[in-house]
N, C-alpha and C positions, 0 to 999 in steps of 0.2 A: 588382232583385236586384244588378243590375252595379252602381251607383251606392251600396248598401248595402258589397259590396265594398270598392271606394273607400275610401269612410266609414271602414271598420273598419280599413283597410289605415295612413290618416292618421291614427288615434286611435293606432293603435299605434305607429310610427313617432313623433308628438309626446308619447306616453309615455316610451318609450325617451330622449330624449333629455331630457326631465327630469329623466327618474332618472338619467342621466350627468353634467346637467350641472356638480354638484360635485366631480365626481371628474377630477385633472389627471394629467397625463402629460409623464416626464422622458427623453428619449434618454440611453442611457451609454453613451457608447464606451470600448473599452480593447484591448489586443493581450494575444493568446498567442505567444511567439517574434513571428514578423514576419505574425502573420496579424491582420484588424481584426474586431473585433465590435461589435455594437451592440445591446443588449439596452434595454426598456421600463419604468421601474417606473411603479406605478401607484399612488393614494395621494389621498387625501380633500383638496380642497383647503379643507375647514376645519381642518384641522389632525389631525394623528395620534401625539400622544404618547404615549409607551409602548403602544402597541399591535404585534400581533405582526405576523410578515413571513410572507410564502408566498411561495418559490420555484416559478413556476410554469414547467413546459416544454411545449410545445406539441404539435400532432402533428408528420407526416412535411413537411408544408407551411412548414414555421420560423412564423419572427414574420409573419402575415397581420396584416389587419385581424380576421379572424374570431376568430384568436384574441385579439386587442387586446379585443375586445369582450367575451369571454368573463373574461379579466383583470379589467376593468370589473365585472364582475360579480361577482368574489369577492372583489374589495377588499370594494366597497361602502362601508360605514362605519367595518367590521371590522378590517379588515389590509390592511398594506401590500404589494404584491406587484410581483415585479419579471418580465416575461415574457422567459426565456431565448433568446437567441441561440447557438443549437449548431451552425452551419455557419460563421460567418462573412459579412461584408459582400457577399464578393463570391457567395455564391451564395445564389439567394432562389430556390425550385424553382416552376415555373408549368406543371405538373402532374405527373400520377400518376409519370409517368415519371421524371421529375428528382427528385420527390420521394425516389422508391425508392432513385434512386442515391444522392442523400445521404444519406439516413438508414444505405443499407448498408456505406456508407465507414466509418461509424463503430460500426455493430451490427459489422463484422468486427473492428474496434480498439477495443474496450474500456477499452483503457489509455488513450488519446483522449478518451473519452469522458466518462472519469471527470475528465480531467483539465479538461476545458470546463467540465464539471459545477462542480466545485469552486470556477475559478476565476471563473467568475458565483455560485457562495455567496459568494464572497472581496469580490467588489465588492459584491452586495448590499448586505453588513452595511457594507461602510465607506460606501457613497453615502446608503443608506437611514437612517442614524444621523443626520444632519442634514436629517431629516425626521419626528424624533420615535420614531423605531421601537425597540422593546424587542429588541433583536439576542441576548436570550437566550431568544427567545421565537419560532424559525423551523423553518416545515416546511416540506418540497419537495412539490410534488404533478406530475402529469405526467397525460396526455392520449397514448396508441395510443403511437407511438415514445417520444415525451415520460415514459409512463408507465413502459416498462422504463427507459429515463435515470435516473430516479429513484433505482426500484429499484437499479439498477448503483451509484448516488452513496450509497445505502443500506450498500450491500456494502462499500463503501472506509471502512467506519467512520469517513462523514461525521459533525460535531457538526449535526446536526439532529434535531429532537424527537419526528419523525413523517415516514413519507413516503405519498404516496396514490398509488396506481396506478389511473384510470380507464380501463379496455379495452385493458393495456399489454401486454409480451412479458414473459415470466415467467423464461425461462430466460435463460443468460447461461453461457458455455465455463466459468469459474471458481465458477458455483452452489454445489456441496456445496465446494467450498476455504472461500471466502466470506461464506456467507450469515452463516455466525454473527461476523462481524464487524459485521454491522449494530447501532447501537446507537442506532434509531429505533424508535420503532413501526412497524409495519406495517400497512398498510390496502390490500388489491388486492378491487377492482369489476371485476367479469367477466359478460361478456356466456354465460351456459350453451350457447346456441348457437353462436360466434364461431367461426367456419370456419378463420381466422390465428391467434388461440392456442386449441389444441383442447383438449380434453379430459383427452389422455393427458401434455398440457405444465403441465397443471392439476395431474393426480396427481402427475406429478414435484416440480413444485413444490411440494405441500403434504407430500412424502413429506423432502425435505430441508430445508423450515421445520421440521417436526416435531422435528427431531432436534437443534436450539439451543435456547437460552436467548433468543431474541426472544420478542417482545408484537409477534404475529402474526396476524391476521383476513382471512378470504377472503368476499367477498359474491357468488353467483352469483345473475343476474336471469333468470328463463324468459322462453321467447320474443322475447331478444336476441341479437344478433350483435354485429359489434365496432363500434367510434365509436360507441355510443348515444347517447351527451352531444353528438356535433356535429352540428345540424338540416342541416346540407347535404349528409350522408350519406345515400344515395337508392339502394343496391344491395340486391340478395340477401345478400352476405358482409358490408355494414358498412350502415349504416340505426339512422337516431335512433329513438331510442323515448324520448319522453315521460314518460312513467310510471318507467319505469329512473335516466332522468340523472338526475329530480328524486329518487329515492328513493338515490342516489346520492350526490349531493351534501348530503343530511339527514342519511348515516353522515360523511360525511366533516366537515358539523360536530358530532356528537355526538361524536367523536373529540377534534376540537381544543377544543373544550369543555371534554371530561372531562381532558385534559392542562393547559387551561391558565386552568383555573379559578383 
């Protein structure tokens, strides 16, 4: 049984890195005022002409590996995607702790936030254009922080075509001012049980989408909490579920599908 282990452990492992290995990876550095960033794009190294871009933001953790891999994943063959850097060079959090504080440096400064936001839309589209990419043809998606990021980049009536929220924060100080500036679609996947955004941040939230003109959709999955989509999630409050993130990620391409058919 140990040795069958093994086995399966090396099959998947020299799986994985099959299916990566055409797809390459570019470092971007650039500053906001006098601070550095360095964000990932990701992109088919057969080539990606006119194909669309995804803005992807990570969770509370910034640019991991883990998340690089997950990137990997939804380029694929499909799009080109560039994995945002939202804190800057100098702080890469190595754990929960550090995590929190970054993320809540900037879940208090919104204005901040949108403005990193923006300005990794800004390079995207100029870096990624000399990679074949249809720069009229981009959506932001995000992951738990990553996912309200989004959203928030939503609200600033970003030009983006769609944005996805995977297990993200819903609310945001300027919500009902806001929301109906958004002029993406919207797509928020929500864990029904998720203990960090609960229930009643759910009803809020759908009580002030209601009241725009957005192209709005809410997905609740039973018997999920938050981070479902990340497998290293291993708590009571956040815990991957399998079943969720894949059924997850099947809205989120039946979305960009249906927009960019």
């Amino acid at each position: 049984m140990k040795n069958l282990s093994i086995l399966t452990l090396i099959l998947t492992l020299t799986s994985s890195l099959v299916a990566n290995d055409h797809i390459s990876t570019k470092k971007v550095s650039y500053d906001i005022g006098e601070k550095s960033f360095e964000s990932t794009l990701v992109y088919s190294a057969d080539g990606d002409a006119d194909k669309p871009g995804i803005l992807m933001v990570p969770n509370w953790m910034g640019p991991t590996q883990g998340s690089l891999e997950k990137a990997m994943k939804v380029a694929g063959d499909k799009y080109v995607v560039m994995m945002v850097d939202m804190y800057g060079t100098d702080v890469r959090p190595e754990n929960a702790q550090e995590a929190g504080a970054a993320a809540g440096s900037l879940r208090g400064n919104r204005t901040l936030m949108r403005e990193r936001a923006a300005k990794a839309l800004e390079v995207f589209k100029a870096e990624a254009a000399d990679l074949g990419l249809d720069t009229s043809k981009i959506a932001a998606i995000g992951f738990c922080f990553g996912g309200g990021t989004v959203l928030e980049l939503g609200r600033s009536g970003a030009d983006v075509d769609a944005v996805v929220s995977f297990h993200g924060d819903l609310l945001s100080p300027t919500l009902e001012a806001d929301a109906s500036a958004t002029q993406a679609k919207v797509l928020v996947l929500h864990g029904a049980d998720d203990p960090y955004v609960p229930q009643s941040d759910v009803s809020e939230f759908v009580q002030v989408m209601s009241s725009t003109d957005v192209d709005w959709q809410l997905v609740q999955y039973s018997d999920t909490v938050h981070s479902f989509t990340n497998p290293e999630a291993d708590s009571d409050g956040s815990r991957y579920n399998e079943t969720s993130a894949r059924r997850s990620f099947a809205a989120m391409e039946t979305l960009l599908s249906e927009i960019w058919r």
